[in-house]
C-alpha positions in Angstrom: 0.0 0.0 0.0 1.3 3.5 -1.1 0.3 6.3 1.2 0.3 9.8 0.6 1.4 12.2 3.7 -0.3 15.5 4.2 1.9 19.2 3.7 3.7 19.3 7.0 4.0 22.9 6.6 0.3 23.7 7.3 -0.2 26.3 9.8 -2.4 26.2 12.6 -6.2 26.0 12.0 -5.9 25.0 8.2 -7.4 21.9 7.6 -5.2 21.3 4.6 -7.8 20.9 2.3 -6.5 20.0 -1.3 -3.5 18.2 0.1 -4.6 14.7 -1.4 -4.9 13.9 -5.0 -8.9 13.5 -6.4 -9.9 10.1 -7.2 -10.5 10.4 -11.3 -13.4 8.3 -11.0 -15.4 9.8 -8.2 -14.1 12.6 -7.3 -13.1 12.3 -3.3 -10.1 12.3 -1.8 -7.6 9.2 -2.2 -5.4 8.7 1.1 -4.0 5.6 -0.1 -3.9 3.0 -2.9 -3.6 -0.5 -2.9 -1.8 -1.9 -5.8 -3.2 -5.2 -7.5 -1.2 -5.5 -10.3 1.0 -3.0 -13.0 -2.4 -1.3 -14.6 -4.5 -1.8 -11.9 -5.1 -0.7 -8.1 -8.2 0.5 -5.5 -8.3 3.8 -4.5 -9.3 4.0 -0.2 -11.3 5.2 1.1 -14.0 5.3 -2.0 -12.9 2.1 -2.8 -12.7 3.0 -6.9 -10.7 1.2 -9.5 -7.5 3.2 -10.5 -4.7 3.4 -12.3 -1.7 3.2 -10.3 0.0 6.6 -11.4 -3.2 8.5 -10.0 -1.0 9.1 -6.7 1.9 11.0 -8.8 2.4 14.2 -8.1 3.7 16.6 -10.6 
């Protein structure tokens, strides 16, 4: 499982909206993915089909 961290450089009070990539299919937040095979992996928590890469960041 891949997890993606939240900015540690939020200040106090800021909920760090936007921090987490958008699941393409749904659109909620993806915290983590779990990776089922080269092309294919489940987004958490929404539970959606994705394509590995959706975690990269640019």
């Amino acid at each position: 499982m891949v997890a993606v961290g939240v900015n540690s450089d939020l200040e106090e009070g800021d909920t760090g909206s936007g921090s987490f990539p958008e699941c393409p299919r749904c659109g909620s937040e993806i915290v983590a993915t779990t990776v089922i095979g080269p092309s294919e992996g489940t987004a958490s928590p929404c539970g959606c089909r994705v394509i590995p890469p959706v975690l990269e960041f640019e």
